[in-house]
N, C-alpha and C positions, 0 to 999 in steps of 0.2 A: 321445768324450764325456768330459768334464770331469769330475771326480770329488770330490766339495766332502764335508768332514765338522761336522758342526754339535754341539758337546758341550750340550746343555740344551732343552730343549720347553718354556720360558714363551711370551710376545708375542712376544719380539725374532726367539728362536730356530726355532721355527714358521713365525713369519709369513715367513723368510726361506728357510729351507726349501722352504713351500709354493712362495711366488716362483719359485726358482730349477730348482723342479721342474717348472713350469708352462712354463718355456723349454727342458726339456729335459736337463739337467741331472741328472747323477746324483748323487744326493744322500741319504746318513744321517744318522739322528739317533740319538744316544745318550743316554740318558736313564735315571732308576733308577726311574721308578717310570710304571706303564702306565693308560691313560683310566681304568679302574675304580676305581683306588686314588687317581688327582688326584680323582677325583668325590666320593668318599667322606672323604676326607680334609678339614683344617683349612684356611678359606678363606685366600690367596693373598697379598690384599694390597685395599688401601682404592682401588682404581682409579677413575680420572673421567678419559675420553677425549677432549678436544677436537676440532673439526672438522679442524684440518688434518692429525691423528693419522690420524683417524676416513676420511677422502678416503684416506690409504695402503692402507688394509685393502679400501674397496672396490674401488679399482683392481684389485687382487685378487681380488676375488669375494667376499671373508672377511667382507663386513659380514653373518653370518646372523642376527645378532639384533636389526637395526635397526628393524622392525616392533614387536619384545615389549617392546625397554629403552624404559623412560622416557625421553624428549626433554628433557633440562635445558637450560633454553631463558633461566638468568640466575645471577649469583656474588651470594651477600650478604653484608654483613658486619655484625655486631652487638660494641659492646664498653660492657660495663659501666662504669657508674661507681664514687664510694667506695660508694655508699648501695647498690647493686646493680641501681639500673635503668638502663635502656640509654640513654646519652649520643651512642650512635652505633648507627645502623641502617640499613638503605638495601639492595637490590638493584638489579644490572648486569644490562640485556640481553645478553646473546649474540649477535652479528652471524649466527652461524649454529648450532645444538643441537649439545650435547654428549651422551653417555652411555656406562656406567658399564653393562659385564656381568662378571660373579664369573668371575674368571680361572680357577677351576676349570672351570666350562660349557663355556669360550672355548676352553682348549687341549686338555683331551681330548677336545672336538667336532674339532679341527683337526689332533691327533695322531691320531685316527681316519682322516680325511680324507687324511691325508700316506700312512698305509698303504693303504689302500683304492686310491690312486692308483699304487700300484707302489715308493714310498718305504720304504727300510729303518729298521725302528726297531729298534734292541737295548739289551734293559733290562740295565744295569749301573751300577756303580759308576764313574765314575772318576779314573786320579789321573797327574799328571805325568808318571811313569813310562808308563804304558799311553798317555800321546800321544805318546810319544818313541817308542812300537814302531809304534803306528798311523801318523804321520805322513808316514811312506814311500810310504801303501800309498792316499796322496792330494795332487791337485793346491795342496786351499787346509784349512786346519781353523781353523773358527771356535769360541770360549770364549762358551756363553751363558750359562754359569752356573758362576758364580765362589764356590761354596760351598767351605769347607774349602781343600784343596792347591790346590787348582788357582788359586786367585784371588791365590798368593804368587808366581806365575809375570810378573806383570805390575809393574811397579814404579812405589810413591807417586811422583806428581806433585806436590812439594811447594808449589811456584808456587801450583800450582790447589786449594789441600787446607789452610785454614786450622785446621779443626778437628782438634783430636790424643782425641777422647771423643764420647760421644751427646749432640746438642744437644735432643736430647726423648725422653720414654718414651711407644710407642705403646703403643697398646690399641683395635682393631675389635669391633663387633660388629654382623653382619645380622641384621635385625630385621624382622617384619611389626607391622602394626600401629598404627604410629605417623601422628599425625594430620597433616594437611596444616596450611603456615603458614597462619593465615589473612590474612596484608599482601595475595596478588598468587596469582593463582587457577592461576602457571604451576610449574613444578616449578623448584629452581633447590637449587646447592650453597649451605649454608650453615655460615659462616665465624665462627664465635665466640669474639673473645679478649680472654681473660678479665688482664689485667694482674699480671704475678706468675704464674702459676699454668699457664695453658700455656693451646690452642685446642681446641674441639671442633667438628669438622667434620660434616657431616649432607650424605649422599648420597644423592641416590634411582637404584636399581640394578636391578639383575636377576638372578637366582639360580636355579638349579636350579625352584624351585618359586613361582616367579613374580615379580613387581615388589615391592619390599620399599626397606631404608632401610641405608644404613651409618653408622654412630655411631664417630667414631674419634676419640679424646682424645690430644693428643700435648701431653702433660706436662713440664713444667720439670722436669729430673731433681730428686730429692729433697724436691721440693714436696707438696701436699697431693692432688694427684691422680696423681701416683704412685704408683698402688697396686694394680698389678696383679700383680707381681712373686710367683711361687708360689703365683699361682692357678692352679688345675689342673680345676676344675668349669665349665663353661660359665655353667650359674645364678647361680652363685657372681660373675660377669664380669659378667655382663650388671647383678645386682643393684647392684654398685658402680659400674658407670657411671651407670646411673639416680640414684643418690644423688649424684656428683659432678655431675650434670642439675640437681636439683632445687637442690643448695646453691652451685652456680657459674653456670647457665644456666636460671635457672628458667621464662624462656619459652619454651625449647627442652625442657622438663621438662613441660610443658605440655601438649605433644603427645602425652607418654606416658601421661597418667593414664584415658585408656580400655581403656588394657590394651595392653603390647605382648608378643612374644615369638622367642625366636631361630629362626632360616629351620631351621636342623637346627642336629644335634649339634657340625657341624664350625666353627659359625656366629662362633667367637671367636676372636680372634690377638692376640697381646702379645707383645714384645719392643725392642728396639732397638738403634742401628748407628751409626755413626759414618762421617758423610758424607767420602766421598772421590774424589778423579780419578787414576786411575792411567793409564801409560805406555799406547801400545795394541798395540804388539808385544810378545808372549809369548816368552822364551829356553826352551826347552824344554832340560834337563840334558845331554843328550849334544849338543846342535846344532838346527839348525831353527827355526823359529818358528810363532806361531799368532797368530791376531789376536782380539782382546776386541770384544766385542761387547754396546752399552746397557749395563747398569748392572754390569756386570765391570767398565769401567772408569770410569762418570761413574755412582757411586753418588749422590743426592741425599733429604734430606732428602724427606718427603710433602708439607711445608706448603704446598709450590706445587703439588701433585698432578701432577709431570711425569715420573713415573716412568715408566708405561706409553708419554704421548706419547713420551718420549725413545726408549722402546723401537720402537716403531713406524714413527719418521722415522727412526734408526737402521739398519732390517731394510730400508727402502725405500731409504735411499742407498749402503747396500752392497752392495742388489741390483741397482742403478743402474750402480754402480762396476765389480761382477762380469763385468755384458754388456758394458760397454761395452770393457772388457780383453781382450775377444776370446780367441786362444790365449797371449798372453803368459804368464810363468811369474808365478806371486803371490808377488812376494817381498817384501822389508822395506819397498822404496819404496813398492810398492801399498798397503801393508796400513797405513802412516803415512799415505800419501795418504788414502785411504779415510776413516779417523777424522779426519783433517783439516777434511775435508768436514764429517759429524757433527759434529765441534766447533763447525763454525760457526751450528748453532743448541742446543747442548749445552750453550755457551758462555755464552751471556745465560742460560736458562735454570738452569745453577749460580750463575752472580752474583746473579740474584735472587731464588735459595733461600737460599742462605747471606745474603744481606740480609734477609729474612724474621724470619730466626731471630734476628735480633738486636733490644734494645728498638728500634721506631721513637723515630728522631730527628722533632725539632722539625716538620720539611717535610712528613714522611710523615704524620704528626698531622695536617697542617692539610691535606692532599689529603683523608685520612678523612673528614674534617669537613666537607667542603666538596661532598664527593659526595652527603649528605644534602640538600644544598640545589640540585644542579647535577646533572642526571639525566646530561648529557655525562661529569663526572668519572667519577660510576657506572660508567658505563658502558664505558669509555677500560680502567679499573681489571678490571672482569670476562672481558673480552678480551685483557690480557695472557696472563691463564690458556692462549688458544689461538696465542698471539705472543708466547713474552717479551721477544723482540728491543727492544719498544717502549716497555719500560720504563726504558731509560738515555736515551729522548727527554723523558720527561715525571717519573719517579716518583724515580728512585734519587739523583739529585742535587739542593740547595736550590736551585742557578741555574736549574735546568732546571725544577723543580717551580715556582717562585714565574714564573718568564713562564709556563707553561700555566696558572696560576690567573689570572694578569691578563690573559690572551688568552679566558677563557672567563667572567671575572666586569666585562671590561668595561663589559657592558649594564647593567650594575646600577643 
């Protein structure tokens, strides 16, 4: 039996895990902190799952909360004008529902799950060194979680890695309470960008204590909604995003004024990161290797919300990779192959985050725009979310934007 070691318990590191233990596979997880303390703890991260994400986990079985999560079932986008009313508005179907459960729920329901089924979990710290002793004492060890030392193990990919700073300050917070849009009677992400100032995002999710909302401002560094920085009270969070609501997104402000309030204590996160792709073979200091796994090495930006997807397709094509390698040894060539694979949907999906982030040009303006009046553009746009592949066919270049506008505004 094959002896795999997995350093981290988020989506990536779990869901692969589980995988590979379901074939058979002997398989640890190392991890510093255990189901009680993920549950109790400070929510996770602003996640919104796509269908083709979403298909990895149940081939698995892992979809357990597809019945409770809300079905977002469309993307919208809203951007102000000078005057502050919205110039631009419009919701994208969904070809098939998305949804969004609090990464806490997700992995300590699934870090439970990994033990209960015979899977070794040992709660620790660790660092470079302690994979140098362990790696002996295993076939393959994969890096899910690149916090601290361990993530200096992997080297910038400078090709893929434009950014050298944070191209936005987040700030989350889950919410009950908040009222439905009233445009379109179905649940759907909503995309608010505000020019100058940065995007507020609105999720409808699921949390420990039922279906609720995620609020996550991802702020122009230095700007006017940059202002989470040494808040340390949850009320204190929640009260500033509400006012950045009311004086930047006031119809999204809207929704809050029946009263909203945070899921629990853990309910707020702020920070920010500095998008990067790094190498995916790991040098470990005395010799050896390990291989990076999801956002160890293909960290991205929220705006596109594909962090989770990334992690997911990620966990499913290196468990893909895993079997299909039979007893061969996992060495450098696997482990480059392996993210190779993953890059090639890794790939689009960093091009057009990092596109994201930047002002839209000219072209992207007039797709905007034109999606208000052309439910196809909408639509085309909302489903990149679950393909980014499809957006160097139609969105990211002026050649390629201005023939899909005159191939769908023909009729006119």
């Amino acid at each position: 039996m094959r002896r795999i070691l997995i350093v981290g318990a988020g989506q990536a590191g779990l869901q692969l895990a589980l995988g590979l233990q379901s074939h058979g596979y002997d398989v640890t997880v190392l991890t510093d902190r255990g189901p009680e303390e993920v549950r109790a703890g400070r929510v996770l991260s602003s996640q919104c799952m796509f269908d083709s994400a979403l298909r990895t986990e149940r081939a698995l079985g892992l979809d357990l909360w597809a019945d409770r999560a809300p079905r977002i079932e469309g993307v919208g986008v809203s951007v102000p004008g000078p005057d502050g009313t919205r110039v631009i508005d419009w919701v994208g179907r969904l070809d098939a529902y998305a949804q969004s459960v609090d990464q806490r729920l997700k992995t300590s329901t699934w870090l439970e799950a990994f033990a209960e089924r015979g899977g070794r979990v040992e709660l620790r710290k660790v660092t470079a060194a302690d994979l140098q002793h362990l790696a002996g004492s295993y076939d393959l060890v994969l890096v899910a979680s690149g916090k601290g030392a361990l993530g200096s193990l992997f080297e910038r990919d400078h090709a893929h890695s434009p950014h050298e700073r944070p191209q936005r300050a987040l700030a989350a917070a889950y919410v009950h309470g908040l009222a439905p849009r009233p445009e379109h009677a179905f649940a759907a992400v909503r995309c608010n960008v505000v020019p100058g100032i940065g995007e507020l995002f609105v999720v409808p999710a699921l949390t420990m204590s039922g279906p609720c909302d995620i609020l996550l401002w991802e702020a122009m560094p230095g700007g006017p909604a940059d202002a989470f920085d040494g808040l340390r009270d949850p009320a204190e969070h929640l009260r500033v995003t509400l006012e950045l609501m009311r004086t930047f997104t006031p119809w999204e402000y809207d929704r809050a004024r029946s009263g909203v309030e945070l899921t629990d204590v853990g309910a707020t996160l702020a920070g920010r990161f500095t998008p990067v792709v790094r190498r995916p073979v790991g040098e470990l200091p005395g010799g050896g290797s390990v291989l990076g796994v999801a956002d160890v090495v293909v960290t991205n930006d929220p705006i596109t919300g594909q962090g989770s997807n990334n992690a997911a397709k990620c966990a499913a094509g290196y468990l893909a990779a895993i079997l299909a390698h039979g007893d061969k040894p996992f060495d450098r060539d696997f482990q480059q192959a392996a993210f190779d694979d993953f890059w090639e949907t890794a790939g689009p999906a960093t091009t057009w985050t990092n596109a994201m982030l930047a002002p839209p040009p000219p072209h992207v303006l007039d797709l905007l725009v034109a999606a208000g009046g052309h439910q196809a553009v909408a639509d085309r746009f909302a489903n990149n979310f679950n393909d980014p592949a499809d957006v160097a066919r139609w969105f990211l270049g002026p050649v390629e934007a201005a023939a899909y506008l005159a191939s769908v505004t023909a009729g006119d």
